[in-house]
C-alpha positions, 0 to 999 in steps of 0.5 A: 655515308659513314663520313655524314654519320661522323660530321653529324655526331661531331655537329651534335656534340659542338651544339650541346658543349655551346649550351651556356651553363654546362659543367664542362664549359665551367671547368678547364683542364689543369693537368697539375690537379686531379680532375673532380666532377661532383654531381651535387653541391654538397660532395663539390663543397666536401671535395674543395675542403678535403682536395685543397690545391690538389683538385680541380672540382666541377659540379656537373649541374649548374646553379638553379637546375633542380637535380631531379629535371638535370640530363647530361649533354654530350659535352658533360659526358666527354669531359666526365669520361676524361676525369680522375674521380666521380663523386656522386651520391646514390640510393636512386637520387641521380639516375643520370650519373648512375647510368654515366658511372656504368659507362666511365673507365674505372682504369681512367676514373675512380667512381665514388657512390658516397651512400654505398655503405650508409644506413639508409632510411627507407621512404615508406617508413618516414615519408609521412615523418615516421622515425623508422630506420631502414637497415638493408639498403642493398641493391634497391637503390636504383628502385627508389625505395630509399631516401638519398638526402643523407647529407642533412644528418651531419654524422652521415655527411662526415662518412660521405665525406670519408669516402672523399677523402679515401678516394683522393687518397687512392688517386693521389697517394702523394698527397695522402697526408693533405687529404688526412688533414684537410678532412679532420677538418671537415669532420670536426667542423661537421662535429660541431654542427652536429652538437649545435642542432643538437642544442637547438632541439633540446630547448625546443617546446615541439618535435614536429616541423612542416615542410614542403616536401619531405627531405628532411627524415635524416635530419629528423631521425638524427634529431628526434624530430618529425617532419610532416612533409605536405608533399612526398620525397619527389618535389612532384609529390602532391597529395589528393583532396582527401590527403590534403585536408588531413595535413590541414587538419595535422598542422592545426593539431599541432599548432604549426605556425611556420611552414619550411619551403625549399628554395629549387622547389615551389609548391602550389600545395603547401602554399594552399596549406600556408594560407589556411593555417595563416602560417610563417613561410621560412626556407629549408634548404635541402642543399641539392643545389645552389640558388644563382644567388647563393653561388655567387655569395660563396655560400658553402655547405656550412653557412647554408645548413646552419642558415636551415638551423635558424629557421628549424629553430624558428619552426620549432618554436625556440626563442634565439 
């Protein structure tokens, strides 16, 4: 009995590290670099830069998957067992990796939450693009009670990204000064873009911009700006009747001639919204992934967010 327990086991493991498109069929183990998994694309990105040539970085969910529908397979969990470092983000965005983080070995593998210590906003408070700022983030993130798309505010992407580099550095003390410099870098990369949203909301004639779902209320604190989300923070978020008539009703109000959608999510409702409001559709990226495309463009977080600062500008009404 024990033996058909074993063979069965080792014949579901096979099965599942056979599914075309796993992280643990993408990477293959190189025992001269630290071995990385990332559950985003931004902290796979980050990782690259700050890591250089001392890291082999695997993003655990393949091109096109939406975060929210991903499930690990046991492949993905034994490979993920055998890693240095875990990067993934928190505040309730990835409930796998959250549950796969209390089952690692933290003597074998460093995990690495990357809003532990971030001042998160609160989803009741700007789900409708209120700009509240929530200050105790504590143990509530499991409980969705905040938003996770911290990576969208340049300044907090930079602390996420000092985590990374803190992390690498306790891994691999050796190449402390590599981490240190490669991070400057990034930082003053994330700097710039900071200052060039920054420009784009200075000339802008409006502070309100309309999305398919609301992910974007770091970027709008950060900003100053409102984001009027047709859907909540989950992209299965969709408004009632009566809901949706009052968001018709907002966007005419404020003369919204663009609607901002997401390029993992499609949204029958704001599509609905759009073609009552004849409006633009122009895509937000909230960069939980990458499109197959994208991958294979080489697309890094940069050249995607500053892609979103060209449409936010577009929405926003500023002439470029």
């Amino acid at each position: 009995m024990n033996k058909g327990l074993i063979f069965l086991a080792a014949t579901l493991l096979m099965l599942t590290g056979c599914q075309p498109g796993t992280a643990a069929n993408q990477s293959s183990n190189n025992p001269g670099k630290l071995q990385v998994y990332t559950s985003l694309f931004p902290f796979e990105d980050l990782a690259k830069k700050i890591g250089g040539d001392h890291v082999q970085v695997t993003n655990l969910i393949p091109p096109g998957v939406e975060p929210h529908d991903f499930e690990l397979t046991a492949r993905d969990m034994t490979a993920l067992s055998n890693a240095d470092l875990f990067i993934y983000n928190g505040a309730g965005m990835e409930a796998w990796a959250e549950k796969a983080a209390r089952n690692l070995d933290t003597k074998r593998t460093l995990v690495v939450e990357t809003t532990k210590n971030l001042p998160l906003l609160k989803r009741e408070e700007h789900e409708h693009g209120d700009e509240h700022h929530g200050e105790d983030h504590g143990d509530q993130h499991d409980h969705g009670d905040f938003d996770p798309h911290a990576w969208l505010d340049p300044t907090l992407a930079k602390k996420q990204a000092e985590a990374i580099r803190d992390a690498l550095i306790k891994k691999d003390a050796k190449h402390a000064a590599d981490y240190r410099k490669n991070f400057e870098q990034v930082a003053a990369e994330l700097d710039k873009l900071d200052h060039e949203f920054q420009s784009v909301v200075k000339q802008a004639p409006k502070k309100e911009f309309a999305v398919s779902h609301a992910a974007f209320g770091y970027l709008a604190h950060r900003y100053g700006l409102k984001q009027m989300a047709i859907s909540g923070l989950s992209p299965s978020d969709e408004p009632s009747p009566q809901e949706l008539k009052r968001i018709i009703e907002e966007v005419r109000e404020h003369d919204i001639r663009v609607i901002l959608f997401e390029t993992l999510v499609s949204s029958k409702i704001a599509e609905v919204v759009k073609r009552e409001v004849k409006a633009e559709a122009l895509v937000l990226n909230p960069l939980e992934g990458l499109t197959e495309e994208e991958k294979a463009q080489g697309m890094d977080y940069f050249q995607v967010m500053r892609k979103n600062k060209e449409h936010l500008a577009k929405a926003l009404g500023v002439t470029q």
